[in-house]
C-alpha positions as CSV (number, residue, x, y, z in Angstrom):
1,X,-67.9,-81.4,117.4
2,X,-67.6,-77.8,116.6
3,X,-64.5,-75.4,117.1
4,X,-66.4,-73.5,120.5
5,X,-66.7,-77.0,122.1
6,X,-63.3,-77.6,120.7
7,X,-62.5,-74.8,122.8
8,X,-64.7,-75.7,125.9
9,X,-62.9,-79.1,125.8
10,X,-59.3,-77.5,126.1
11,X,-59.8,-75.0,129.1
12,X,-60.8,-78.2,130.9
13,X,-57.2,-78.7,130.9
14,X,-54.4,-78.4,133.5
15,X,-53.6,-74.9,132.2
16,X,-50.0,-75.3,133.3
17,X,-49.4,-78.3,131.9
18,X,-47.4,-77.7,128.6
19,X,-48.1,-81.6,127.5
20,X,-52.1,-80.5,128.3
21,X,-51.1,-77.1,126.2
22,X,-49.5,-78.8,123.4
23,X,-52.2,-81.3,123.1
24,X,-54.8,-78.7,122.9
25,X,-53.4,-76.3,120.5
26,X,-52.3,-79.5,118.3
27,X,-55.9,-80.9,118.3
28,X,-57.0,-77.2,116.9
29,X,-54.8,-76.7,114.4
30,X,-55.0,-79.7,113.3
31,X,-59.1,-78.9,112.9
32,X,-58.4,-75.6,111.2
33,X,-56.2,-77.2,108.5
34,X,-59.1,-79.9,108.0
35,X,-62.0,-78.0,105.5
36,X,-64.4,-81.2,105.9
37,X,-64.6,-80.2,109.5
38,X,-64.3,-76.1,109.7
39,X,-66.9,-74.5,111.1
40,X,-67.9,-70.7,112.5
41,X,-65.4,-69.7,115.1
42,X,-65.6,-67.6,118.3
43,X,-64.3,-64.3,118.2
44,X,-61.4,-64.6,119.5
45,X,-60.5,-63.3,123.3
46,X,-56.9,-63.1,123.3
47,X,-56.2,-65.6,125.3
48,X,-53.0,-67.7,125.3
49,X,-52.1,-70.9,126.2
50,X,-48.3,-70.5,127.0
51,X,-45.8,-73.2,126.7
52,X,-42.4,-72.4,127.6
53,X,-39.2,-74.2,126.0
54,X,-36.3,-75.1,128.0
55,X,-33.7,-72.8,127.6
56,X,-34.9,-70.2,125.6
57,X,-36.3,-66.7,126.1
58,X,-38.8,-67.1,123.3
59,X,-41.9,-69.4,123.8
60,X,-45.0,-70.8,121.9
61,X,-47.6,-69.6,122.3
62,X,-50.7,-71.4,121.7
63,X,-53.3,-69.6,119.6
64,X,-54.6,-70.0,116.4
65,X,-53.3,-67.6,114.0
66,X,-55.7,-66.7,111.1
67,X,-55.0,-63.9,108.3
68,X,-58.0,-62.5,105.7
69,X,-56.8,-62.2,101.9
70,X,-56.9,-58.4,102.0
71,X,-52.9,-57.8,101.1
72,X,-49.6,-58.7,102.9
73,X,-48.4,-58.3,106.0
74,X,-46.1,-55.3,107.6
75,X,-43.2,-57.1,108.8
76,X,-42.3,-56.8,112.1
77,X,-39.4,-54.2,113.3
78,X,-36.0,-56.4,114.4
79,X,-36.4,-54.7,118.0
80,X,-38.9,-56.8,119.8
81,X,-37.4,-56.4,123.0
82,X,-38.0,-53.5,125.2
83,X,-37.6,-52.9,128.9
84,X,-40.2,-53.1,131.2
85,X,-42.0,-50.0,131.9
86,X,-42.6,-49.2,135.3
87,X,-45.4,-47.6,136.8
88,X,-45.8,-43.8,137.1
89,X,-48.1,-41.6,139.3
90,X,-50.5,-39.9,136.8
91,X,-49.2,-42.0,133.8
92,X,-52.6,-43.9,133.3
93,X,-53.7,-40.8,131.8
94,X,-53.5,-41.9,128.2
95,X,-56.9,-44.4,129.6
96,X,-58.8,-41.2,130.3
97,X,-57.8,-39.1,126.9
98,X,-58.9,-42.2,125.6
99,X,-61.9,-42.7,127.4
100,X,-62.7,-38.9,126.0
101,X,-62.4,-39.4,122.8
102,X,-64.2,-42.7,122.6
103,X,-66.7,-41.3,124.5
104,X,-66.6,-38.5,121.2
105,X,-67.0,-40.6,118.6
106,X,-70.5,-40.9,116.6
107,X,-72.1,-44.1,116.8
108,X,-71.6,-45.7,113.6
109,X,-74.5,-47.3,111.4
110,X,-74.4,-49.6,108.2
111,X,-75.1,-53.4,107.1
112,X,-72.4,-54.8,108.9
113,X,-69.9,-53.9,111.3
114,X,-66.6,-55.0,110.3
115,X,-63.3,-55.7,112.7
116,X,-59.8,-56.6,111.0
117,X,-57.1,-57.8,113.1
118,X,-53.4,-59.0,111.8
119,X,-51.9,-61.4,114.3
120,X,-48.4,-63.0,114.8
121,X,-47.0,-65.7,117.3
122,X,-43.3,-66.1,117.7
123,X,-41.9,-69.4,118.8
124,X,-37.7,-70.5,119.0
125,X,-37.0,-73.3,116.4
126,X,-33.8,-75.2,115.1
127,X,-31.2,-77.2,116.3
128,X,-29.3,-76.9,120.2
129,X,-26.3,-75.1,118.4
130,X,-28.7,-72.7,115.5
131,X,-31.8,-71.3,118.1
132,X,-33.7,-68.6,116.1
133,X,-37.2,-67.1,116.1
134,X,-39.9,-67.0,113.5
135,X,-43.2,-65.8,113.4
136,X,-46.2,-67.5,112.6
137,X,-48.6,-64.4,110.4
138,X,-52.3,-64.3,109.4
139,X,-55.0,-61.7,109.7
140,X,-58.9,-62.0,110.4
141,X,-61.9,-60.7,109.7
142,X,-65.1,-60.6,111.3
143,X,-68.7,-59.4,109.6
144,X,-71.2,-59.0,112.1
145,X,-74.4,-58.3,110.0
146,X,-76.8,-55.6,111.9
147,X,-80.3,-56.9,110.5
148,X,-81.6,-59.0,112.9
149,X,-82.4,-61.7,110.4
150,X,-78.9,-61.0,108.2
151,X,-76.0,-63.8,108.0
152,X,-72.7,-62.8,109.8
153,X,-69.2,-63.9,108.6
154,X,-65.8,-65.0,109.3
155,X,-62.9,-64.6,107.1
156,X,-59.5,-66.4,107.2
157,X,-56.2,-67.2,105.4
158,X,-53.0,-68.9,107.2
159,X,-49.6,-67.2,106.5
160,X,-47.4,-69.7,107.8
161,X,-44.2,-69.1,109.4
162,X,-41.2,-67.0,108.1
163,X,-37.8,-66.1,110.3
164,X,-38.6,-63.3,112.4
165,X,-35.8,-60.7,111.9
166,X,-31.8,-60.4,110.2
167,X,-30.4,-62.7,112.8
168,X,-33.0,-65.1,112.6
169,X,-32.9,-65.3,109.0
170,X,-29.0,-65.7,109.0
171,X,-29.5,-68.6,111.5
172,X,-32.5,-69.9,109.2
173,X,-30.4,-70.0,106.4
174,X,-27.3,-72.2,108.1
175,X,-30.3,-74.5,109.3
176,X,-30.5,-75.0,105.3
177,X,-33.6,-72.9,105.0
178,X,-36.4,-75.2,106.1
179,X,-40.1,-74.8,105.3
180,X,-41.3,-76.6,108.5
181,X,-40.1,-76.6,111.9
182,X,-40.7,-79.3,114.8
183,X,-40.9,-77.1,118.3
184,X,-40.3,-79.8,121.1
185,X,-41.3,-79.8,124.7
186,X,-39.0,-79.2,127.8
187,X,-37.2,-82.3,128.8
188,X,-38.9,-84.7,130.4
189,X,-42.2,-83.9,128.7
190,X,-43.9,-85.1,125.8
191,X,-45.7,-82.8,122.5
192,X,-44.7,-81.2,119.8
193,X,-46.2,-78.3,117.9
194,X,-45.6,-78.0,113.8
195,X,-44.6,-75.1,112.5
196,X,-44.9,-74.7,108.6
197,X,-44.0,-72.1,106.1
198,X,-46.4,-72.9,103.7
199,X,-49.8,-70.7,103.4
200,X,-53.5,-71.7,103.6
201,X,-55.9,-70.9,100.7
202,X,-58.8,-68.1,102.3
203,X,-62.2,-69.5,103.3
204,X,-65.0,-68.4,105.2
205,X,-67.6,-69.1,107.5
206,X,-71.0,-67.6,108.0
207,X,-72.2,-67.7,111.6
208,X,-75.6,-68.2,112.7
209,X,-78.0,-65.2,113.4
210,X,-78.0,-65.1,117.4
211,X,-75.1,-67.0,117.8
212,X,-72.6,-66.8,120.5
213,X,-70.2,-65.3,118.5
214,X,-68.0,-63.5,120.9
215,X,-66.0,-64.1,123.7
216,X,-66.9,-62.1,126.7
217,X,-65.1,-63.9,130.3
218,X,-65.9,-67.3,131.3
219,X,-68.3,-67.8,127.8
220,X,-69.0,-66.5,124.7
221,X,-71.9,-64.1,124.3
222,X,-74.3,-62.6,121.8
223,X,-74.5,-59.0,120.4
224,X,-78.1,-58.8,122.6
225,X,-76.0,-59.6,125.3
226,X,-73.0,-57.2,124.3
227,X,-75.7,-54.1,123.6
228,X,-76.2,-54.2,127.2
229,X,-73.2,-54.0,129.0
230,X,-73.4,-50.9,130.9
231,X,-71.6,-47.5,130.1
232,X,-71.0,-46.6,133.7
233,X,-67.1,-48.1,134.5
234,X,-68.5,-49.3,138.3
235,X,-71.2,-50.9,136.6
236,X,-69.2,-52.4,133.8
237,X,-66.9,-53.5,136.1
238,X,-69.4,-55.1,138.5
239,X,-70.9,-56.8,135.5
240,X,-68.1,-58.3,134.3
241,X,-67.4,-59.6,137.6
242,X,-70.4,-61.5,137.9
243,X,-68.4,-63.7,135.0
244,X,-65.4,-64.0,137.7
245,X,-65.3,-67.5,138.7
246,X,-61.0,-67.7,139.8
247,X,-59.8,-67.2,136.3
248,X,-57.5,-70.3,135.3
249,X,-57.6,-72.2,132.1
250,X,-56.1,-69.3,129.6
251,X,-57.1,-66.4,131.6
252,X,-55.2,-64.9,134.8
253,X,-56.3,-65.6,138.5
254,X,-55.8,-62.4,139.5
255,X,-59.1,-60.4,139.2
256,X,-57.5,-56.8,138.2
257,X,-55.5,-58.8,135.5
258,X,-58.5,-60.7,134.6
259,X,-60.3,-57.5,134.2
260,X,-57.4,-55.8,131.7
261,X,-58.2,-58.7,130.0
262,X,-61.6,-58.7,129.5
263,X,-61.7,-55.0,129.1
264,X,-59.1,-54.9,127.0
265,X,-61.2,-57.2,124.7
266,X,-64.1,-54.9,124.9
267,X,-62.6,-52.2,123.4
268,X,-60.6,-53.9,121.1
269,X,-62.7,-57.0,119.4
270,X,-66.1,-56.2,120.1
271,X,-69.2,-53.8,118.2
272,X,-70.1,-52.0,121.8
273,X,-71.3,-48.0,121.7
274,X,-68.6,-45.6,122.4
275,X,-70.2,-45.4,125.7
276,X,-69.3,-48.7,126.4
277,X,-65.8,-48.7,124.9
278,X,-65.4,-45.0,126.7
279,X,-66.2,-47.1,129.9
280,X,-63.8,-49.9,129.2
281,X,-60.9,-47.7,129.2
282,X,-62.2,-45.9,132.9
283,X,-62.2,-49.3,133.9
284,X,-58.9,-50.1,132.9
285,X,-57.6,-46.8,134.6
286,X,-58.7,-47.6,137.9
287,X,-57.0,-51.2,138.2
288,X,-54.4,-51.3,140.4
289,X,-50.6,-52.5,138.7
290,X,-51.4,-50.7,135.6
291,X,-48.6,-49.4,134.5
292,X,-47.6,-46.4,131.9
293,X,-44.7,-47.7,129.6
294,X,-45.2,-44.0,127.3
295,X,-44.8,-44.1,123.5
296,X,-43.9,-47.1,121.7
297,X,-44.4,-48.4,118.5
298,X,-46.7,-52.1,117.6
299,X,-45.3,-55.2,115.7
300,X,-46.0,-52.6,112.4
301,X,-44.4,-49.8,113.4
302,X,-46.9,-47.8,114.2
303,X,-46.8,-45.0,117.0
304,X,-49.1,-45.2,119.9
305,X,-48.9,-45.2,123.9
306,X,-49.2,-48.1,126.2
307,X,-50.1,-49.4,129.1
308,X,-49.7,-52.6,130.6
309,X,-49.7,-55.2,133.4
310,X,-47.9,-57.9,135.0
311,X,-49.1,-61.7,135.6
312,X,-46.9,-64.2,137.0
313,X,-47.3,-67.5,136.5
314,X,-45.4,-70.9,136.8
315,X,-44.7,-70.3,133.2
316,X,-42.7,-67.3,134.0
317,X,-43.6,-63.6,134.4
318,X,-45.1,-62.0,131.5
319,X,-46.0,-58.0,130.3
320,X,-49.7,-57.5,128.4
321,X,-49.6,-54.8,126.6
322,X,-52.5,-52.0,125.2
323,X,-51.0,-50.3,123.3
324,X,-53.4,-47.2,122.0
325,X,-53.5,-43.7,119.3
326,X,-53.4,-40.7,121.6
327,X,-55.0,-38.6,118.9
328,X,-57.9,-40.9,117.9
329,X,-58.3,-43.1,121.1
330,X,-58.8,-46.3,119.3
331,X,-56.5,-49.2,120.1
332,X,-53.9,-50.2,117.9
333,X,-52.4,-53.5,119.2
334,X,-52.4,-56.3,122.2
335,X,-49.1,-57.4,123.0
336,X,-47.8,-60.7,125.2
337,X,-44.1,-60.9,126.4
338,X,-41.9,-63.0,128.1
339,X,-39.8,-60.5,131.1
340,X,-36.2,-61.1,130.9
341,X,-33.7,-61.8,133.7
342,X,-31.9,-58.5,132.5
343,X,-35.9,-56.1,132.8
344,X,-36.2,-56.4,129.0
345,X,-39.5,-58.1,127.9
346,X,-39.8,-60.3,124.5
347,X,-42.4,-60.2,122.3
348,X,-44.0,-63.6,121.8
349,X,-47.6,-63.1,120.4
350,X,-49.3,-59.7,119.1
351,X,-52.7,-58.9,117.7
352,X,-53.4,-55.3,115.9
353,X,-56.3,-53.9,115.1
354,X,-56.2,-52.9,111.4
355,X,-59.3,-51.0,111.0
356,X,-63.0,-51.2,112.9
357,X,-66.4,-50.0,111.9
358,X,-69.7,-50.3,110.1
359,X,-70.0,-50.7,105.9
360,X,-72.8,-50.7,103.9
361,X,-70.4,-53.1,101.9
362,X,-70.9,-56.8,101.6
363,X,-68.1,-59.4,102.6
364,X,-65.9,-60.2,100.2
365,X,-66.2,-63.7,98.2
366,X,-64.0,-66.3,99.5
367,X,-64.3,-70.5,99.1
368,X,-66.3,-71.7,101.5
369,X,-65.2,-74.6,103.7
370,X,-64.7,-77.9,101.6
């Protein structure tokens, strides 16, 4: 079995179900730490499997989080939490600027178009009397070679797990500064997720020529299959619908927040024109319950302007985040957080988007699986 019908065998699962959740993510971490049985990946579509711990405000989320061995990691700024914004007539603007200068930008050209992406989970670890929060790292990278008969690639590198901010670290250190942390599952249920310091050595993967290599709604697709999405938003839209089926599994019910979902995965993981990107964001602008939450800054302290959504869930009621450069129009980060009882929303898993384009550079050498 490889890691996409890894995958396809955990959305069959009772998505609500955090001993379903908790099985799942375990069975693929365990696979990603195993190199007799890594194999290409999926690109991956954001999606999370949420488990939520009893009385917390953090959560696990269940995703797996990958890093590339291009440098460190920006740690992330002690304020995670920020109040919900609400929405604004007009304030969906910051779509359309972006929709301009997507729409601007030259089509790029080279061997391979290359996507980096720095991810981080954040779950709530120690004992009933010491709760604090740390944050699971890694980055990614993804080759996609442009010759129709040239070998794509996948790059990856663990981080582990290190105390998320001052507080954290204080509580960390009366836990007696543990490398590896247990997270349990609300009483009366069974799982538990492992948590470990420690960092992976790099590998990659190459993926086959044609493959299915990203994920695009209810399946993963090719590039054939991704150079013709339409550039017309009512079009995209309609298309993408077509891949509608209810939602469920690790994607919303709702169809508008399924679609800031998948269009938020366009624009931000996938080699589309800047027609197509350009689209994405119209798309985005005319869903109903997006909501302007003005400037903010991503898990690496960079500046940008965001827009978001609700989705409510048994799990609790949770904020995605877009969070994009007004001056450029590229995106800059996908955030998920947990909404407080008091309107504030906690981070509890973010992706950015470290840089995007085409090279006429080769990957760089890594270990392949062993």
């Amino acid at each position: 079995m490889n890691e996409i019908e890894l995958l396809a065998g955990m959305r069959a699962e009772t998505p609500e179900d955090p001993e379903a959740l908790a099985r799942a993510r375990q069975r693929l971490l365990q696979r990603a730490a195993d190199p007799a049985v890594r194999r290409a990946r999926p690109q991956p579509a954001h999606r999370r499997w949420v488990w939520p711990l009893a009385g917390v405000g953090g959560l696990a989320a269940a995703g797996l989080v990958v890093t590339v061995v291009l440098g460190g990691i920006t740690p992330v700024p002690p304020a995670v939490n920020a109040p919900v914004g609400a929405a604004q007539p007009g304030g969906q603007n910051i779509l359309l600027v972006a929709a301009e200068r997507a729409e601007d930008a030259a089509q790029g050209s080279g061997r391979y178009w290359v996507n980096r992406t720095e991810s981080g989970v954040i779950s709530e670890v120690g004992p009933a009397d010491n709760r604090y929060r740390v944050v699971e790292r890694g980055r990614a990278e993804t080759w996609v070679a442009q010759a129709p008969d040239g070998t794509s690639w996948w790059i990856s590198q663990s981080l582990g797990a290190q105390p998320l901010g001052p507080a954290d670290r204080a509580a960390w250190r009366r836990d007696g500064e543990p490398d590896s942390w247990t997270v349990t599952a609300p009483a009366g249920k069974r799982g538990s997720l492992e948590i470990s310091a420690g960092a992976r050595p790099p590998f990659g993967n190459p993926i086959g020529t044609g493959s299915e290599s990203f994920a695009l709604g209810d399946r993963n697709v090719t590039q054939r299959e991704i150079d013709a999405l339409p550039t017309d938003p009512a079009q995209l839209r309609s298309a993408l619908l077509d891949r509608f089926h209810g939602g469920g599994g690790d994607m919303p019910t709702d169809q508008d927040r399924w679609l800031f979902a998948v269009g938020s995965n366009i624009i931000t993981d996938m080699p589309v024109s800047p027609g197509v990107r350009a689209a994405a964001y119209r798309m985005l602008d005319d869903l109903s319950g997006v909501r302007d939450l003005g400037s903010v800054q991503d898990a690496e302290g960079r500046a940008g302007q965001a827009v978001a959504v609700i989705d409510e869930s048994r799990n609790g009621t949770f904020e995605s985040r877009l969070i994009i450069d007004p001056d450029s129009g590229r995106p800059l980060a996908r955030e998920t957080r947990l909404v407080q009882p008091d309107g504030s929303a906690e981070l509890t898993n973010y992706d950015l988007m470290i840089g995007t384009g085409y090279t006429d550079d080769s990957p760089p050498p890594v270990p392949a699986p062993r």
